[in-house]
N, C-alpha and C positions, 0 to 999 in steps of 0.2 A: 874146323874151329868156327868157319862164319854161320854153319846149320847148330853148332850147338848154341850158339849167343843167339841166335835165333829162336830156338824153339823153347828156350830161356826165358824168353822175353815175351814169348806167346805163352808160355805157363804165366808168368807175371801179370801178364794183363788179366788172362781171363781169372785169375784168384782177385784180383784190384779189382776189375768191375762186381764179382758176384759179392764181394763182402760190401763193396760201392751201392750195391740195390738192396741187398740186406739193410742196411743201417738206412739207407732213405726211406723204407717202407715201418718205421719204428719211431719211436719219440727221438724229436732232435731239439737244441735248445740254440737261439741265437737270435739274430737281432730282423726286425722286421719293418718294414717302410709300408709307403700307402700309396695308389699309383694318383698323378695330379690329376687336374681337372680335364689339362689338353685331352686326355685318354678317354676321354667321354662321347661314346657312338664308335669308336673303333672297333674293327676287330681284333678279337681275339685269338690265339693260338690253335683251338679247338672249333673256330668257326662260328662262334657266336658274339656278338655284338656285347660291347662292354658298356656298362650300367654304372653310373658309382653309387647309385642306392640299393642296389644287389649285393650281396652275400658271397663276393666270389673271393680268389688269389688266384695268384701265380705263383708255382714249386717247378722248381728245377726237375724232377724227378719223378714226382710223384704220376700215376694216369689222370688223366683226364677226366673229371666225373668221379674224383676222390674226396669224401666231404672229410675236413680233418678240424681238429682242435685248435684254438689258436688262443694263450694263455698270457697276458700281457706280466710277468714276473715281477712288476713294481706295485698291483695295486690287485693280483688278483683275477680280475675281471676277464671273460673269456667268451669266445664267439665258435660258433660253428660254421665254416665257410666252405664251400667248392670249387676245387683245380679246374679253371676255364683256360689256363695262359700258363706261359713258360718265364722265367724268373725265379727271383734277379740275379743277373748277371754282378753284381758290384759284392767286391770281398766280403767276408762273414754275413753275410745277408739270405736267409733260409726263407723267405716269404713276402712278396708282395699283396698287401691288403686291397679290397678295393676302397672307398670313402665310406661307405655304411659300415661295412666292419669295422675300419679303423677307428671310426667312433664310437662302435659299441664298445670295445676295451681301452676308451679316454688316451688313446695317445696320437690322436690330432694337432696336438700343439708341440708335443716333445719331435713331432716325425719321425723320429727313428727310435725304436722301443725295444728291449731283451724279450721275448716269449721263448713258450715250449710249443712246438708245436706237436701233435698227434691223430694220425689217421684214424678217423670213426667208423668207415665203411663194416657193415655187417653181410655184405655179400659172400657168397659162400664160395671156396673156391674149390679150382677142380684139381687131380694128379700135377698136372700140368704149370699150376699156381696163378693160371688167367680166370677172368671171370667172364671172358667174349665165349671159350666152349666150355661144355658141360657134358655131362658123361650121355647125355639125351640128345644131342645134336647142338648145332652151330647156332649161336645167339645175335640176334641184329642190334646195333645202338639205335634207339628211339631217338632223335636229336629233341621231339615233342615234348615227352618226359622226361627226358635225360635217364635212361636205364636202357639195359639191355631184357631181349625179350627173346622169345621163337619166334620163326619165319609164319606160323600160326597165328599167333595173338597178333604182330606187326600188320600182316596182313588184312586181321577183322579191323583193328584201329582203322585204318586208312580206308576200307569199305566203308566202314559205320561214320567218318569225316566226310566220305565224297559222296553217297549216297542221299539225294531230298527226302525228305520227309513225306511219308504217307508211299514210297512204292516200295518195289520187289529188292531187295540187296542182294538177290540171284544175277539179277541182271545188271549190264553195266552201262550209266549214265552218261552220251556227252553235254558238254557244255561249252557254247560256243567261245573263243579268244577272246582277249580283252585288251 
């Protein structure tokens, strides 16, 4: 009796989470806030430093480096933003804004706003339904560009950055401590 409530309960979950990532990766509608000033120079969930004149939010769910829709439902107005953070944690609340965003869709003074939001990303994905591998090999995140690339192109980036001007990019340059 206690392996079949068990493995009941393991069918449960794993249907609850895969329909739980379904519907987070699709238009979702609810209410969205804007993170305050204190959050200014912080880090972020994904390891980069929070800006509030950046373009970014925080989704509960969504990856990391997911540029989505953000649709304020009272006046129209809508912004394009990207998943740098995790958020918010507070009921019915599907999107933390940063301050630039919040005021491109004018609800800085209401604070808390209804939007839709909608994932934009036009990366292409694999069987697998990630966009880190691809059916050509394993892809690196660029933290520079914020994309994912080949071990190839990563590689010339970071030559073609540390390499001086006017030598050989065969060879490899040091450069004393600082």
């Amino acid at each position: 009796m206690t392996l079949r409530k068990f493995l009941l309960g393991l069918i449960a979950l794993i249907f609850s989470t895969t329909y739980a990532e379904a519907q987070s990766h699709s238009k979702s509608v609810g209410n969205a806030t804007y993170y305050g000033n204190k959050f200014h120079g912080r880090r972020t969930s994904d390891g980069s430093t929070y800006h509030r004149d950046s373009l970014t939010c925080a989704h509960r769910t969504l990856p990391f480096g997911t540029m989505i829709r953000v649709r304020n439902m009272a006046n129209g107005r809508e912004v394009v933003v990207k998943v740098t953070d995790r958020g918010p944690f507070a009921r019915g609340r599907i999107v933390d804004l940063s301050y630039a965003a919040a005021k491109k869709i004018d609800m800085i003074q209401a604070g808390v706003t209804r939007v839709e939001v909608v994932p934009v990303n036009n990366k292409k994905r694999t069987d697998n339904g990630s966009t880190g591998v691809s059916a050509k090999g394993p892809k690196i995140f660029d933290y520079n560009t914020g994309d994912f690339c080949s071990l190839t192109t990563w590689m010339q980036r970071r030559t073609a950055e540390s390499t001086p001007a006017g030598t050989d990019s065969r060879y490899t340059y040091l450069t004393p401590l600082r």
